[in-house]
VOMARMAR-682373 format. One record per residue (C-alpha): x, y, z; residue in three letters. Coordinates in steps of 0.05 Angstrom, whole numbers, plus 5000, padded with zeros to 4 digits. Example, Ala and Ser with C-alpha at 12.3 -4.5 7.8 and 13.67 -1.06 7.14 Angstrom:
BEGIN
524649105156Ala;527349795143Ser;
This chain:
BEGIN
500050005000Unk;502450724992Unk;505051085046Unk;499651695033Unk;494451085039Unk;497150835102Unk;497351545136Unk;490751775106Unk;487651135133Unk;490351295203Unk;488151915204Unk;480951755178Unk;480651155249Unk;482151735291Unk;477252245272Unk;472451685278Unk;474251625350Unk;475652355369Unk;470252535417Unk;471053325384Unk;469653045321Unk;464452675341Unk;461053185386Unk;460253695329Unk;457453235273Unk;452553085319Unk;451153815326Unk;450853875256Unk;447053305239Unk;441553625287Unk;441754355258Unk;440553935190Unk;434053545210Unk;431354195248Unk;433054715175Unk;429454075130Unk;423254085177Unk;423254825178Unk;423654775104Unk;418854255085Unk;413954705131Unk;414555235088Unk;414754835026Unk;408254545046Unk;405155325063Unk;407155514989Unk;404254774964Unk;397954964999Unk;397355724967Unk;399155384904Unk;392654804907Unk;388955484937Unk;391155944869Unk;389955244824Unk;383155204840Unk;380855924829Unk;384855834767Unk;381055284746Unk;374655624763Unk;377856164723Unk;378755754658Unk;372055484664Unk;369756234661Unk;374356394606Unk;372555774554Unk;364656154550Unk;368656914550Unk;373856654504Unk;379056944554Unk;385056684577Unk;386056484656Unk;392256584703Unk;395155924708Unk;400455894779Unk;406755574779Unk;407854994826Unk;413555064882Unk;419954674881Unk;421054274928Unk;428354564930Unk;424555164962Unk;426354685027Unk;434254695011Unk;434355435022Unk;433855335094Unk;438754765098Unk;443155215059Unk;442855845101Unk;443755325160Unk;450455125125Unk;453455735112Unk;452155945178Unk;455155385220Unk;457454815167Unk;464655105170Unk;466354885235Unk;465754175214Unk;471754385168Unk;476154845218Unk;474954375274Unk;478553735225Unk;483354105200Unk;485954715257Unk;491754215293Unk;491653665240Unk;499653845245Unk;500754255311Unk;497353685352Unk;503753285328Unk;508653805344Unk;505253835412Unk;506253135426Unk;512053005403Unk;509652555358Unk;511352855294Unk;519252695302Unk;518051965316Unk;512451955250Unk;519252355218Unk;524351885234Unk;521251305207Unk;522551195126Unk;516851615107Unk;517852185061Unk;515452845083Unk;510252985025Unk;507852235030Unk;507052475100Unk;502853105095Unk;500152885024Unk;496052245072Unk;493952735125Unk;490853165080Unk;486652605042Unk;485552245107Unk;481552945130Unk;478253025062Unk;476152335060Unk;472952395122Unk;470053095110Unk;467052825049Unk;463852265077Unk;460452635145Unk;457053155088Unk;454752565050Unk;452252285114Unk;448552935130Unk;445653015056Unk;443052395052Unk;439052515120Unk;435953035094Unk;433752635024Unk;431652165074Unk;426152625117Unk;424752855046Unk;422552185015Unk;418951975089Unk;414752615081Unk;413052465012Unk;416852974981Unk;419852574916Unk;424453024877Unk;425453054801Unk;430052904752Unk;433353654754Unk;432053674828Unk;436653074834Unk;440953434790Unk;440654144824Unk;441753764889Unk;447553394860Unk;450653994842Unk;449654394903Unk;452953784940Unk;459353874902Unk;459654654917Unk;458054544991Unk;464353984988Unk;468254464952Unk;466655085006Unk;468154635060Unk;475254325036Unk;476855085028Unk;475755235104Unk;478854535115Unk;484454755076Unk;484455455115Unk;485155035172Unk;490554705159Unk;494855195134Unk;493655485201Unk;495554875240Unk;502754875194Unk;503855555207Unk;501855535283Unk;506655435335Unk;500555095376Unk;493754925367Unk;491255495405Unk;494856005356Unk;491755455295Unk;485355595321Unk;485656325326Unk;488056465252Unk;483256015221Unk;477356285269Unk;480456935242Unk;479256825169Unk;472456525184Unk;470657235224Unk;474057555156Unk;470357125109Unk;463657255148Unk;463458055154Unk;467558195088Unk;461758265048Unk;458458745091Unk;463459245090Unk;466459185018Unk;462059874990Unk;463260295054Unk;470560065027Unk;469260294958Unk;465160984983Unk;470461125032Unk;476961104963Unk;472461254906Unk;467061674944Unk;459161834943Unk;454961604887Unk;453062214845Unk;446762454824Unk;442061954797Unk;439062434757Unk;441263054714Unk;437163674691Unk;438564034620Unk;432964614598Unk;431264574526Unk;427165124489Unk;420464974457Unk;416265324419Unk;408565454452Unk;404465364394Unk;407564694369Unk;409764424442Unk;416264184388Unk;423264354403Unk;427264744363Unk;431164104336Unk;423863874310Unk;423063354358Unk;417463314412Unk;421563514482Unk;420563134546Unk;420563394619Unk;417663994657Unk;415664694647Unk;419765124680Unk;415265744713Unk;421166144725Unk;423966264660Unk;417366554627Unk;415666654556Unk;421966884498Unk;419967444446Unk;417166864400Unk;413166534459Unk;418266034471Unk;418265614533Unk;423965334575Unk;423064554594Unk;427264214640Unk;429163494615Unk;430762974672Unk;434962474639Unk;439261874679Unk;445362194704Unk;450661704665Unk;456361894711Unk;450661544763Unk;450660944721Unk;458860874710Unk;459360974784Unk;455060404804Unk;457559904751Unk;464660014775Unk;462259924850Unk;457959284836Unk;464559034791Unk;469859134843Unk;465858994901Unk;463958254867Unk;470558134853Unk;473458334928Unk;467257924962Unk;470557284921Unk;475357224980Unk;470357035026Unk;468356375014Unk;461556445054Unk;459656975008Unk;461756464947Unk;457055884976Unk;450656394992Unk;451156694914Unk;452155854890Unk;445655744929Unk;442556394909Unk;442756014832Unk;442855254846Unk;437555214894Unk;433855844899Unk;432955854822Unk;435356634808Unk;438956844746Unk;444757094779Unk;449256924850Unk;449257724866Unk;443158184893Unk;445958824857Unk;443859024797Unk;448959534749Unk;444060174771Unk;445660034845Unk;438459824857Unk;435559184885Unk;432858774825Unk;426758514851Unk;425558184781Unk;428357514793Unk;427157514874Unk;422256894891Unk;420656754816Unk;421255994781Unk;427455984741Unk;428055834671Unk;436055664662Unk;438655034654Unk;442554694692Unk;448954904644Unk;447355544649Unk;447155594725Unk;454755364732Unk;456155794687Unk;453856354711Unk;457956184785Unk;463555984757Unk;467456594792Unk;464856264848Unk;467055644839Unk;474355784813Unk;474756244874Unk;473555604927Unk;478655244881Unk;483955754886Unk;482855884956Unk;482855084969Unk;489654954921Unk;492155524966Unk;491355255036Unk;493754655019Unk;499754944983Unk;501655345043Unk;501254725089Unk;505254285042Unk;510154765031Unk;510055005114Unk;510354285130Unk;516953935083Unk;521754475104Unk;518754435183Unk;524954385225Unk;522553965288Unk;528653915333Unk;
Protein backbone atom coordinates (compact mmCIF):
# COMPACT_ATOMS: atom_id res chain seq x y z
CA UNK A 1 0.00 0.00 0.00
CA UNK A 2 1.21 3.60 -0.38
CA UNK A 3 2.51 5.39 2.29
CA UNK A 4 -0.20 8.46 1.64
CA UNK A 5 -2.80 5.40 1.96
CA UNK A 6 -1.47 4.13 5.09
CA UNK A 7 -1.33 7.68 6.80
CA UNK A 8 -4.64 8.86 5.30
CA UNK A 9 -6.22 5.67 6.67
CA UNK A 10 -4.84 6.44 10.15
CA UNK A 11 -5.96 9.55 10.19
CA UNK A 12 -9.54 8.74 8.92
CA UNK A 13 -9.68 5.77 12.47
CA UNK A 14 -8.93 8.67 14.55
CA UNK A 15 -11.41 11.20 13.60
CA UNK A 16 -13.80 8.39 13.90
CA UNK A 17 -12.90 8.08 17.52
CA UNK A 18 -12.21 11.73 18.47
CA UNK A 19 -14.91 12.63 20.86
CA UNK A 20 -14.51 16.59 19.21
CA UNK A 21 -15.22 15.20 16.03
CA UNK A 22 -17.81 13.36 17.04
CA UNK A 23 -19.52 15.90 19.30
CA UNK A 24 -19.90 18.44 16.43
CA UNK A 25 -21.32 16.17 13.67
CA UNK A 26 -23.73 15.41 15.94
CA UNK A 27 -24.45 19.04 16.31
CA UNK A 28 -24.62 19.37 12.82
CA UNK A 29 -26.49 16.49 11.93
CA UNK A 30 -29.24 18.11 14.36
CA UNK A 31 -29.16 21.73 12.90
CA UNK A 32 -29.74 19.63 9.51
CA UNK A 33 -33.01 17.70 10.50
CA UNK A 34 -34.35 20.93 12.42
CA UNK A 35 -33.51 23.56 8.76
CA UNK A 36 -35.29 20.34 6.49
CA UNK A 37 -38.39 20.39 8.87
CA UNK A 38 -38.38 24.11 8.92
CA UNK A 39 -38.18 23.84 5.19
CA UNK A 40 -40.58 21.24 4.27
CA UNK A 41 -43.05 23.50 6.55
CA UNK A 42 -42.73 26.13 4.40
CA UNK A 43 -42.66 24.16 1.30
CA UNK A 44 -45.92 22.70 2.28
CA UNK A 45 -47.43 26.58 3.15
CA UNK A 46 -46.46 27.57 -0.53
CA UNK A 47 -47.89 23.84 -1.80
CA UNK A 48 -51.05 24.82 -0.07
CA UNK A 49 -51.33 28.59 -1.63
CA UNK A 50 -50.44 26.91 -4.78
CA UNK A 51 -53.69 24.02 -4.63
CA UNK A 52 -55.54 27.42 -3.14
CA UNK A 53 -54.45 29.70 -6.55
CA UNK A 54 -55.04 26.21 -8.82
CA UNK A 55 -58.44 26.01 -7.99
CA UNK A 56 -59.59 29.60 -8.55
CA UNK A 57 -57.59 29.14 -11.63
CA UNK A 58 -59.48 26.42 -12.68
CA UNK A 59 -62.68 28.09 -11.84
CA UNK A 60 -61.10 30.79 -13.86
CA UNK A 61 -60.64 28.77 -17.08
CA UNK A 62 -63.98 27.40 -16.80
CA UNK A 63 -65.16 31.17 -16.95
CA UNK A 64 -62.87 31.94 -19.72
CA UNK A 65 -63.73 28.87 -22.30
CA UNK A 66 -67.71 30.73 -22.52
CA UNK A 67 -65.71 34.54 -22.48
CA UNK A 68 -63.12 33.27 -24.78
CA UNK A 69 -60.49 34.71 -22.31
CA UNK A 70 -57.51 33.38 -21.13
CA UNK A 71 -56.98 32.40 -17.20
CA UNK A 72 -53.90 32.92 -14.85
CA UNK A 73 -52.46 29.58 -14.58
CA UNK A 74 -49.79 29.45 -11.07
CA UNK A 75 -46.64 27.84 -11.03
CA UNK A 76 -46.10 24.95 -8.70
CA UNK A 77 -43.27 25.29 -5.90
CA UNK A 78 -40.06 23.37 -5.93
CA UNK A 79 -39.50 21.34 -3.58
CA UNK A 80 -35.86 22.79 -3.51
CA UNK A 81 -37.73 25.81 -1.90
CA UNK A 82 -36.87 23.39 1.33
CA UNK A 83 -32.91 23.44 0.57
CA UNK A 84 -32.87 27.14 1.12
CA UNK A 85 -33.12 26.67 4.70
CA UNK A 86 -30.66 23.81 4.89
CA UNK A 87 -28.46 26.07 2.94
CA UNK A 88 -28.58 29.18 5.03
CA UNK A 89 -28.17 26.60 7.99
CA UNK A 90 -24.80 25.62 6.25
CA UNK A 91 -23.31 28.63 5.59
CA UNK A 92 -23.93 29.68 8.92
CA UNK A 93 -22.46 26.88 10.98
CA UNK A 94 -21.29 24.04 8.34
CA UNK A 95 -17.71 25.52 8.52
CA UNK A 96 -16.87 24.41 11.77
CA UNK A 97 -17.14 20.83 10.71
CA UNK A 98 -14.13 21.92 8.40
CA UNK A 99 -11.96 24.18 10.88
CA UNK A 100 -12.57 21.85 13.72
CA UNK A 101 -10.73 18.66 11.26
CA UNK A 102 -8.36 20.51 9.98
CA UNK A 103 -7.06 23.54 12.85
CA UNK A 104 -4.14 21.07 14.65
CA UNK A 105 -4.21 18.32 11.99
CA UNK A 106 -0.18 19.20 12.23
CA UNK A 107 0.36 21.26 15.56
CA UNK A 108 -1.36 18.39 17.62
CA UNK A 109 1.84 16.40 16.42
CA UNK A 110 4.32 18.99 17.18
CA UNK A 111 2.58 19.15 20.62
CA UNK A 112 3.12 15.63 21.28
CA UNK A 113 6.02 14.99 20.16
CA UNK A 114 4.79 12.74 17.90
CA UNK A 115 5.63 14.25 14.68
CA UNK A 116 9.62 13.46 15.09
CA UNK A 117 8.99 9.80 15.78
CA UNK A 118 6.18 9.76 12.51
CA UNK A 119 9.59 11.75 10.92
CA UNK A 120 12.16 9.39 11.68
CA UNK A 121 10.58 6.48 10.37
CA UNK A 122 11.24 5.94 6.28
CA UNK A 123 8.42 8.04 5.33
CA UNK A 124 8.92 10.92 3.05
CA UNK A 125 7.68 14.21 4.16
CA UNK A 126 5.10 14.88 1.26
CA UNK A 127 3.91 11.14 1.51
CA UNK A 128 3.49 12.35 5.02
CA UNK A 129 1.39 15.51 4.73
CA UNK A 130 0.03 14.40 1.19
CA UNK A 131 -1.98 11.21 3.62
CA UNK A 132 -3.04 13.63 6.26
CA UNK A 133 -4.61 15.78 4.00
CA UNK A 134 -6.70 13.00 2.11
CA UNK A 135 -7.24 11.20 5.36
CA UNK A 136 -9.27 14.69 6.49
CA UNK A 137 -10.89 15.10 3.11
CA UNK A 138 -11.95 11.63 3.02
CA UNK A 139 -13.56 11.95 6.10
CA UNK A 140 -15.01 15.45 5.51
CA UNK A 141 -16.50 14.10 2.44
CA UNK A 142 -18.11 11.32 3.83
CA UNK A 143 -19.81 13.16 7.25
CA UNK A 144 -21.52 15.77 4.38
CA UNK A 145 -22.64 12.82 2.51
CA UNK A 146 -23.92 11.38 5.68
CA UNK A 147 -25.76 14.66 6.51
CA UNK A 148 -27.20 15.07 2.81
CA UNK A 149 -28.49 11.93 2.58
CA UNK A 150 -30.50 12.53 6.01
CA UNK A 151 -32.06 15.15 4.70
CA UNK A 152 -33.13 13.14 1.21
CA UNK A 153 -34.20 10.81 3.68
CA UNK A 154 -36.93 13.09 5.86
CA UNK A 155 -37.63 14.26 2.31
CA UNK A 156 -38.77 10.90 0.73
CA UNK A 157 -40.54 9.87 4.44
CA UNK A 158 -42.67 13.04 4.05
CA UNK A 159 -43.51 12.29 0.61
CA UNK A 160 -41.62 14.86 -0.94
CA UNK A 161 -40.11 12.84 -4.21
CA UNK A 162 -37.81 15.10 -6.13
CA UNK A 163 -37.31 15.24 -9.94
CA UNK A 164 -35.01 14.48 -12.39
CA UNK A 165 -33.35 18.24 -12.29
CA UNK A 166 -34.01 18.34 -8.61
CA UNK A 167 -31.69 15.36 -8.28
CA UNK A 168 -29.53 17.14 -10.48
CA UNK A 169 -29.71 20.68 -8.80
CA UNK A 170 -29.17 18.82 -5.57
CA UNK A 171 -26.27 16.97 -6.98
CA UNK A 172 -24.72 19.93 -7.89
CA UNK A 173 -25.20 21.95 -4.85
CA UNK A 174 -23.54 18.88 -3.01
CA UNK A 175 -20.34 19.36 -4.89
CA UNK A 176 -20.18 23.23 -4.17
CA UNK A 177 -21.00 22.68 -0.43
CA UNK A 178 -17.83 19.91 -0.60
CA UNK A 179 -15.92 22.32 -2.40
CA UNK A 180 -16.72 25.38 0.29
CA UNK A 181 -15.97 23.14 3.01
CA UNK A 182 -12.38 21.59 1.81
CA UNK A 183 -11.58 25.42 1.41
CA UNK A 184 -12.17 26.17 5.22
CA UNK A 185 -10.60 22.67 5.73
CA UNK A 186 -7.78 23.74 3.78
CA UNK A 187 -7.79 27.26 5.77
CA UNK A 188 -7.43 25.15 8.60
CA UNK A 189 -4.74 23.51 7.93
CA UNK A 190 -2.62 25.95 6.70
CA UNK A 191 -3.20 27.39 10.03
CA UNK A 192 -2.23 24.37 12.00
CA UNK A 193 1.37 24.37 9.69
CA UNK A 194 1.89 27.75 10.37
CA UNK A 195 0.88 27.65 14.14
CA UNK A 196 3.30 27.15 16.74
CA UNK A 197 0.27 25.43 18.79
CA UNK A 198 -3.15 24.59 18.37
CA UNK A 199 -4.39 27.46 20.24
CA UNK A 200 -2.59 30.01 17.82
CA UNK A 201 -4.17 27.25 14.76
CA UNK A 202 -7.35 27.96 16.03
CA UNK A 203 -7.22 31.60 16.31
CA UNK A 204 -6.00 32.32 12.58
CA UNK A 205 -8.39 30.05 11.05
CA UNK A 206 -11.35 31.41 13.46
CA UNK A 207 -9.79 34.65 12.09
CA UNK A 208 -10.38 34.08 8.46
CA UNK A 209 -13.78 32.58 9.22
CA UNK A 210 -14.69 36.17 11.21
CA UNK A 211 -12.98 37.76 7.78
CA UNK A 212 -14.83 35.61 5.45
CA UNK A 213 -18.18 36.24 7.39
CA UNK A 214 -18.30 40.27 7.68
CA UNK A 215 -16.27 40.93 4.41
CA UNK A 216 -19.15 41.32 2.40
CA UNK A 217 -20.78 43.72 4.54
CA UNK A 218 -18.29 46.20 4.50
CA UNK A 219 -16.80 45.88 0.91
CA UNK A 220 -19.01 49.36 -0.49
CA UNK A 221 -18.38 51.44 2.69
CA UNK A 222 -14.73 50.32 1.36
CA UNK A 223 -15.39 51.44 -2.11
CA UNK A 224 -17.45 54.88 -0.85
CA UNK A 225 -14.79 55.60 1.58
CA UNK A 226 -11.54 55.49 -1.85
CA UNK A 227 -13.82 56.27 -4.72
CA UNK A 228 -16.50 58.34 -2.82
CA UNK A 229 -20.46 59.17 -2.87
CA UNK A 230 -22.54 58.01 -5.66
CA UNK A 231 -23.51 61.06 -7.77
CA UNK A 232 -26.65 62.27 -8.78
CA UNK A 233 -28.99 59.75 -10.16
CA UNK A 234 -30.50 62.13 -12.15
CA UNK A 235 -29.42 65.27 -14.30
CA UNK A 236 -31.46 68.34 -15.45
CA UNK A 237 -30.75 70.13 -18.99
CA UNK A 238 -33.55 73.06 -20.08
CA UNK A 239 -34.38 72.85 -23.68
CA UNK A 240 -36.44 75.62 -25.56
CA UNK A 241 -39.80 74.83 -27.14
CA UNK A 242 -41.92 76.58 -29.07
CA UNK A 243 -45.77 77.23 -27.38
CA UNK A 244 -47.80 76.79 -30.29
CA UNK A 245 -46.27 73.46 -31.56
CA UNK A 246 -45.15 72.08 -27.90
CA UNK A 247 -41.89 70.88 -30.61
CA UNK A 248 -38.40 71.73 -29.83
CA UNK A 249 -36.39 73.69 -31.84
CA UNK A 250 -34.47 70.50 -33.20
CA UNK A 251 -38.10 69.33 -34.50
CA UNK A 252 -38.49 66.77 -32.11
CA UNK A 253 -41.28 66.55 -29.38
CA UNK A 254 -39.25 67.56 -25.88
CA UNK A 255 -39.75 65.63 -22.68
CA UNK A 256 -39.75 66.95 -19.04
CA UNK A 257 -41.18 69.96 -17.14
CA UNK A 258 -42.22 73.44 -17.66
CA UNK A 259 -40.14 75.59 -16.02
CA UNK A 260 -42.39 78.72 -14.33
CA UNK A 261 -39.44 80.69 -13.77
CA UNK A 262 -38.04 81.28 -17.02
CA UNK A 263 -41.37 82.76 -18.63
CA UNK A 264 -42.20 83.25 -22.22
CA UNK A 265 -39.07 84.42 -25.11
CA UNK A 266 -40.06 87.19 -27.71
CA UNK A 267 -41.45 84.31 -30.02
CA UNK A 268 -43.43 82.65 -27.03
CA UNK A 269 -40.88 80.15 -26.47
CA UNK A 270 -40.90 78.04 -23.34
CA UNK A 271 -38.07 76.67 -21.25
CA UNK A 272 -38.51 72.76 -20.32
CA UNK A 273 -36.41 71.05 -18.00
CA UNK A 274 -35.47 67.44 -19.26
CA UNK A 275 -34.65 64.85 -16.42
CA UNK A 276 -32.57 62.33 -18.06
CA UNK A 277 -30.40 59.35 -16.03
CA UNK A 278 -27.34 60.95 -14.78
CA UNK A 279 -24.70 58.51 -16.77
CA UNK A 280 -21.83 59.46 -14.45
CA UNK A 281 -24.70 57.68 -11.86
CA UNK A 282 -24.70 54.72 -13.95
CA UNK A 283 -20.58 54.33 -14.51
CA UNK A 284 -20.33 54.86 -10.82
CA UNK A 285 -22.49 51.98 -9.82
CA UNK A 286 -21.26 49.52 -12.46
CA UNK A 287 -17.71 50.07 -11.23
CA UNK A 288 -18.91 49.59 -7.50
CA UNK A 289 -21.05 46.39 -8.18
CA UNK A 290 -17.77 45.16 -10.45
CA UNK A 291 -15.12 45.66 -7.85
CA UNK A 292 -17.10 44.95 -4.94
CA UNK A 293 -18.05 41.27 -6.63
CA UNK A 294 -14.76 40.66 -7.35
CA UNK A 295 -13.31 41.65 -3.60
CA UNK A 296 -16.42 39.59 -1.92
CA UNK A 297 -14.74 36.41 -3.95
CA UNK A 298 -12.37 36.11 -0.98
CA UNK A 299 -14.87 35.14 1.30
CA UNK A 300 -15.87 31.85 0.68
CA UNK A 301 -19.23 32.22 2.68
CA UNK A 302 -20.22 34.83 0.39
CA UNK A 303 -19.14 32.31 -2.67
CA UNK A 304 -21.52 29.42 -1.18
CA UNK A 305 -24.72 31.95 -0.41
CA UNK A 306 -24.44 33.44 -4.29
CA UNK A 307 -23.97 29.26 -5.50
CA UNK A 308 -27.22 28.68 -3.54
CA UNK A 309 -28.73 31.94 -4.55
CA UNK A 310 -28.67 30.06 -8.40
CA UNK A 311 -28.59 26.27 -7.71
CA UNK A 312 -31.25 26.05 -5.30
CA UNK A 313 -33.08 29.22 -5.07
CA UNK A 314 -33.54 29.24 -8.88
CA UNK A 315 -32.37 33.17 -9.59
CA UNK A 316 -30.57 34.22 -12.71
CA UNK A 317 -27.63 35.47 -11.07
CA UNK A 318 -25.39 34.58 -7.48
CA UNK A 319 -25.40 38.60 -6.72
CA UNK A 320 -28.47 40.89 -5.36
CA UNK A 321 -27.04 44.11 -7.15
CA UNK A 322 -28.08 45.11 -10.13
CA UNK A 323 -25.55 47.67 -12.55
CA UNK A 324 -27.98 50.83 -11.44
CA UNK A 325 -27.18 50.13 -7.75
CA UNK A 326 -30.78 49.08 -7.13
CA UNK A 327 -32.25 45.91 -5.76
CA UNK A 328 -33.61 43.85 -8.76
CA UNK A 329 -36.67 42.55 -7.47
CA UNK A 330 -37.26 40.88 -10.93
CA UNK A 331 -35.83 37.55 -10.34
CA UNK A 332 -36.47 37.56 -6.31
CA UNK A 333 -38.92 34.45 -5.47
CA UNK A 334 -39.70 33.77 -9.22
CA UNK A 335 -39.40 29.94 -10.95
CA UNK A 336 -36.29 29.89 -12.94
CA UNK A 337 -35.99 29.15 -16.45
CA UNK A 338 -31.98 28.31 -16.90
CA UNK A 339 -30.72 25.13 -17.31
CA UNK A 340 -28.76 23.46 -15.41
CA UNK A 341 -25.54 24.48 -17.78
CA UNK A 342 -26.35 27.72 -17.57
CA UNK A 343 -26.47 27.95 -13.74
CA UNK A 344 -22.67 26.81 -13.42
CA UNK A 345 -21.96 28.95 -15.65
CA UNK A 346 -23.08 31.74 -14.47
CA UNK A 347 -21.06 30.89 -10.76
CA UNK A 348 -18.23 29.92 -12.17
CA UNK A 349 -16.32 32.96 -10.42
CA UNK A 350 -17.61 31.28 -7.62
CA UNK A 351 -16.48 28.19 -8.06
CA UNK A 352 -12.86 28.92 -9.35
CA UNK A 353 -12.66 31.19 -6.30
CA UNK A 354 -13.24 28.02 -3.65
CA UNK A 355 -10.71 26.22 -5.97
CA UNK A 356 -8.03 28.74 -5.72
CA UNK A 357 -8.61 29.40 -2.21
CA UNK A 358 -8.61 25.40 -1.55
CA UNK A 359 -5.21 24.76 -3.93
CA UNK A 360 -3.97 27.62 -1.68
CA UNK A 361 -4.37 26.27 1.81
CA UNK A 362 -3.16 23.24 0.93
CA UNK A 363 -0.17 24.70 -0.85
CA UNK A 364 0.82 26.68 2.13
CA UNK A 365 0.62 23.60 4.45
CA UNK A 366 2.60 21.41 2.10
CA UNK A 367 5.06 23.82 1.56
CA UNK A 368 4.99 25.02 5.69
CA UNK A 369 5.16 21.39 6.51
CA UNK A 370 8.43 19.63 4.16
CA UNK A 371 10.86 22.34 5.21
CA UNK A 372 9.34 22.13 9.17
CA UNK A 373 12.46 21.90 11.27
CA UNK A 374 11.25 19.80 14.42
CA UNK A 375 14.31 19.54 16.66
Amino acid sequence: MMPELIVAKKEFKDYLTSKRFLLIFGVLIWITIAAVISGLSSYNSELGSYNSMLSRASTMVANATFQGGNAFQPTMPSMLLIFENFSTSFITIGWLLAIAIGFDLISKEKETGSLKLLLARPTYRDSIINGKIIGAVSILVVSLLATFLIALAILLFAGVVPTGDDLARLAMFFVMIVLFSVAFLAIGIAASAIAKNSTISILLAIGFVAFSLILPSFTGSIYEGIMGQSPSAMSMSSAVTASSSSTSTSGTAASGTFDPASGGGPNGNRSMIQMTVNPEYTSYWTTRNQVTELVNLLSPTNDLNGISRVVVSGESGPTENSASGQFDFSSRGMTSSTTLSESLSSILPQVLALLVMSIAGFGIAYAKFVRMDVR
